[in-house]
Phi, psi and omega in degrees: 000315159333282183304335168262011171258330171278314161307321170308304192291358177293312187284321157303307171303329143350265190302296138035278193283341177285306168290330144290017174276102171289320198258029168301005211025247156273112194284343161197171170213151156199166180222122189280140130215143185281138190237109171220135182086017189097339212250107174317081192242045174172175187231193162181094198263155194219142167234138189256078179257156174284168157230170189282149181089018154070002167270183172236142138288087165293104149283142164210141206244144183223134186200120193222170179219099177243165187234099176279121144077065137066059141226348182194102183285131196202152170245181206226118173221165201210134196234123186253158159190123203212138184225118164221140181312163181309320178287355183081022175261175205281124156292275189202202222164137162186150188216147176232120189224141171243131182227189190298313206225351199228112161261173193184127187234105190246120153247180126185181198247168144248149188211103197061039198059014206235128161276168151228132207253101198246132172214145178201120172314351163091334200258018176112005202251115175232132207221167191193121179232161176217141170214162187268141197276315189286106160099052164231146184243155165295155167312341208256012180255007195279335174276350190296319155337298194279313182327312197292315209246029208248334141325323197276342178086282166260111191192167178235166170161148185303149177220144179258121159264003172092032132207021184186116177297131174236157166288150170214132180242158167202162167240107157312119173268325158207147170219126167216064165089274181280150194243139169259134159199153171270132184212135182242097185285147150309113186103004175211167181288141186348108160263169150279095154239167177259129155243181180258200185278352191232021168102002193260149194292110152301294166226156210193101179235147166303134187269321167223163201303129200249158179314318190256171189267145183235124200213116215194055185261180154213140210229167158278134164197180197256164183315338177306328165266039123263030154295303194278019163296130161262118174304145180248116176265117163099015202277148183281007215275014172251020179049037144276112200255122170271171199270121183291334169231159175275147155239044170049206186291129217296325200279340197257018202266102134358265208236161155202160177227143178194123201284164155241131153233161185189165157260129166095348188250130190285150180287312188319331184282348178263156185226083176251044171235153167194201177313319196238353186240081174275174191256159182220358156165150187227158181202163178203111185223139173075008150093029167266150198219098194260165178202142209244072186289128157260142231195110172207165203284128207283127156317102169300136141275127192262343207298177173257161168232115164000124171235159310283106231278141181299160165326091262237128158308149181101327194237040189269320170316324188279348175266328182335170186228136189247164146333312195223359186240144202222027171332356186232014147322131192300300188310301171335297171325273192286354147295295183305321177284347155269329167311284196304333172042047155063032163280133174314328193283100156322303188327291191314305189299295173296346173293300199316310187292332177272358191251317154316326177282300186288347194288344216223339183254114196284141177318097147270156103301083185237156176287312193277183194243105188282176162258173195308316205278353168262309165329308175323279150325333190258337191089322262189142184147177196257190174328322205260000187267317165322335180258282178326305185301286176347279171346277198286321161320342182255323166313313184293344169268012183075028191252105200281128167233113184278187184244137162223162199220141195184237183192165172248152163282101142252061219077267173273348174203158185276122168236183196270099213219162173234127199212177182222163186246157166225143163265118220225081181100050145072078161162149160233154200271157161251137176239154182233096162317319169305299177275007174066053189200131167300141190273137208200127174066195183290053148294298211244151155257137169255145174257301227213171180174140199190155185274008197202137207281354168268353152319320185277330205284353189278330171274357201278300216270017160267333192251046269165098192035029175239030175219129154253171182203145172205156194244103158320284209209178180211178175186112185260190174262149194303139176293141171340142161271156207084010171227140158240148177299139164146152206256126166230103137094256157240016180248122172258125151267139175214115207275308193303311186265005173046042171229176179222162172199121208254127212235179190273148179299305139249145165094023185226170151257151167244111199226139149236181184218152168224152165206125160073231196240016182228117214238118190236113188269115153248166170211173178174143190292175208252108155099358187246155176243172183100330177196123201209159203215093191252123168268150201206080174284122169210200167252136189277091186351116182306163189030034167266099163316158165291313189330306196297304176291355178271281150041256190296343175276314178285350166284299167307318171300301186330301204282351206271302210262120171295115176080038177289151189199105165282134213236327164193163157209177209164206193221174172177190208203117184238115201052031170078017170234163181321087220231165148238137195248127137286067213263150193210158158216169159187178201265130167236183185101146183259316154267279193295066210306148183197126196286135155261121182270126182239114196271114164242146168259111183252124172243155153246097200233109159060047188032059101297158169204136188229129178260123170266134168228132197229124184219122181211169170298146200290169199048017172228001195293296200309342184295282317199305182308344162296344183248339156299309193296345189285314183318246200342323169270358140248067164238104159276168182206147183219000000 
């Protein structure tokens, strides 16, 4: 036992001496890639050297290829240089990073134990954060950390990742020159790493076992992978569950019950509560952690409520200015105060910001994550930019607002969506800035909810091949009378959506289909390739125009679709009500490429939304077209 405890302390002292080698040059390189699911999607190469005076300069190169939610495919590349003292504490720091829309240059210093923190988006938009220094290490120093401290068995200590301080605890499991320990950054799940004796990441595995099979490695590797980087298509790691039962139309379900389940994560860490969703009951056996969610259709209040209402003890953090949320940004600031046009009504006023947001902020799927003063500029973003902006536009009116966090029912799978609660009338309401609208019924499960948008992530990235969801039971509000679901003959019904629609008699197949909560009537002629007719049923957001979902669908088929080319767009008229029309082409086929006209019609009706879609070859649509306009004008709604 001695004798491998003096070969330990050798080898640490060792390690030691290298790294107090100022003129040592490069004191180590290794090359990290990231892996999930078999699939390679990033690198991470790092170099170590003295400086003169006896610190080190950690260089790093970053390069990553994601596909957010199996829809808009993008790379990440990321550039590091970290300066730290012989003991490894912060020097000084600069990081240069490229996204889908966003470039970005973070500097700092430390000063008097204080980091001070600079970022500027290259697009006019520059922010200044200050965090405390003393006794924190950068992230990219953390196996150097554990090698050094790794005699202790057990210990915690800070990390910067240059934007946030996180705790990190580990536990040794063996040390003989390369150390195995369990390590917990704050806000994620357990890993398993390997380091070697001179700090390099071996291996990295998730430590505990999830609800899904979990395959998260890292691995040393050589200049070679960056060949092999890949997109990961379809990946879940965006909380995508699919949905085990349909509940037809989502806007017409009364009541619903509907479990969660997960591991390992303490219930104190979930906010499973708002307006429409309460708990009915929890349990935890076999070391599974279940929760029995009711769901119900949120009561409108009509009343007004006082604008600008005084200040609530308490709600003072929900007006705060964050990371990424920025009430008192001029621009923000001078938006927000036209939007509100000196109305009185707290109600009125958030409908109005929320009807701004979706009217003006274009559907991205992008990895990164913008601030309010960037939403601006870009215009353009995803749930959680929708949500920021939202935050801070309301905050600048003295309007208290959280971050909430779940999934949405997007058809067919429960996905990973960001929203907000407001306080209105002594409660708070949940609302969704993305379709611009208040939230009602199962659309959304809340996990979580916070004044600040890094507040939500500790359960999101815990919850990371951990979550099941299953729909117990429902209750919808009663179907038209006289109608049933079902296809006779060349007439399809549908009682959840209250139309009917008349298909050709002869000479088409006729197929329907549900997945989830989305119910699709195709047809096509017999024998023909190529040209095709999809009725497309689903649930329609509240205060989602059809214009607004035709939109947000052709923004996604663009990034989707080889050779996208919008071709007309317009209005048109479906059962006499108000529609928007789309015409797009783009090239499909693997060998024999052949250009498609693709027509779509979107109605939105009494929270429905129904896609007409007519699709033929470039030159034969018009052959086609009369008998698509025939399709479309025997369609009822009752």
């Amino acid at each position: 036992m001695k004798r491998n405890f003096l070969l330990i302390s050798l080898t640490v002292l060792l390690c030691l001496s290298q790294l107090n080698s100022a003129l040592a040059g490069t004191v180590k390189e290794s090359w990290l890639a990231f892996e999930r699911k078999g699939v390679v999607y990033g690198y991470e190469h790092l170099k170590m050297r003295g400086v003169e005076g006896g610190g080190f300069i950690y260089e790093i190169e970053k390069a990553f290829k994601i596909d957010v939610v199996g829809m808009s495919q993008q790379d990440i590349t990321e550039s590091v240089s970290l300066i730290v003292d012989k003991d490894l504490a912060p020097v000084s720091f600069e990081q240069s990073s490229a996204y889908k829309i966003k470039t970005e240059k973070i500097t700092g210093t430390v000063d008097n134990k204080k980091f001070k923190v600079r970022s500027d988006d290259n697009c006019g938009g520059v922010s200044e954060r200050t965090f405390d220094a003393a006794g924190v290490y950068f992230d990219a120093c953390l196996p150097d950390v554990i090698i050094k401290r790794a005699s202790e068995k057990k210990f915690t200590f800070n990390i910067f990742d240059l934007r946030n301080i996180r705790r990190v605890d580990v536990k040794v499991l063996a040390n003989a020159g390369t150390v195995e320990a369990e390590v917990t950054i704050s806000g994620s799940m357990p890993e398993l790493v390997t380091i070697s004796p001179d700090g390099r990441i071996m291996n990295s595995t998730r430590a505990v076992e999830t609800l899904k099979k979990v395959d998260n490695r890292i691995w040393q590797a050589d200049e070679k992978i960056k060949s092999k980087i890949a997109v990961i298509i379809n990946d879940d790691s965006d909380l995508t569950v699919d949905i085990d039962k349909p509940l037809g139309n989502l806007n017409k379900i009364k009541k619903a019950r509907i479990a969660v389940r997960w591991m390992s994560i303490p219930l104190s860490d979930f906010a499973l509560e708002d307006n429409r969703q309460k708990v009915v009951f929890t349990k935890f056996e076999n070391g599974v952690y279940e929760v029995m969610l009711e769901m119900s259709m949120a009561a409108e209040d009509t009343r007004p409520v006082v604008f600008p209402a005084s200040a609530s003890e308490g709600m003072e953090k929900y007006i705060s200015e964050s990371e990424y949320i920025t009430p008192a940004d001029s621009a923000v600031v001078e938006l927000a105060a036209k939007i509100a046009a000196g109305e009185s009504d707290g109600v009125i006023v958030v409908k109005k910001i929320l009807e701004w947001v979706n009217a003006n902020i274009e559907t991205d799927f992008i990895a990164e994550t913008l601030s309010a003063p960037e939403v601006l500029k870009k215009k353009r973003g995803k749930c959680s930019e929708n949500a920021i902006i939202f935050a801070a536009l309301a905050r600048s009116l003295k309007i208290p607002v959280k971050i909430s966090l779940g999934v949405m029912n997007a058809g067919g799978r429960w996905m990973g969506h960001m929203w907000n609660e407001v306080w209105l009338g002594g409660r708070w309401i949940a609302v969704d800035p993305s379709p611009g609208g208040f939230v009602s019924g199962p659309t959304h499960i809340k996990f979580t909810d916070s004044d600040t948008v890094d507040g939500t992530q500790n359960v999101r990235i815990k919850l990371i091949d951990n979550l099941g969801i299953s729909i117990s039971s429902f209750e919808a509000m009663p179907a038209p009378a006289g109608l049933k679901t079902g296809l006779e003959g060349c007439v399809y019904t549908s009682a959840e959506y209250g139309c009917r629609l008349k298909l050709p008699e002869k000479g088409w197949k006729i197929k329907v289909d549900s997945k989830g909560d989305i119910v699709t009537v195709g047809a096509k002629p017999e024998g023909v390739e190529g040209v095709d007719f999809a009725l497309v049923m689903f649930s329609a957001p509240a205060g989602m125009t059809s214009k607004m979902i035709l939109d947000g669908r052709l923004s996604a088929i663009s990034s989707m679709v080889k050779d996208f080319k919008k071709v007309s767009e317009g209005g048109a008229l479906i059962a006499g009500r108000k529609a928007a029309r789309g015409r797009f082409s783009h090239t499909a086929g693997k060998k024999n490429k052949i250009t498609l006209i693709n027509d779509n019609t979107m109605l939105a009706e009494n929270g429905s939304g129904f896609l007409f879609a007519f699709i033929a070859p470039e030159g034969e649509y018009e052959k086609y077209e009369k008998e698509f306009e025939k399709i479309a004008a025997g369609f009822e709604l009752f």
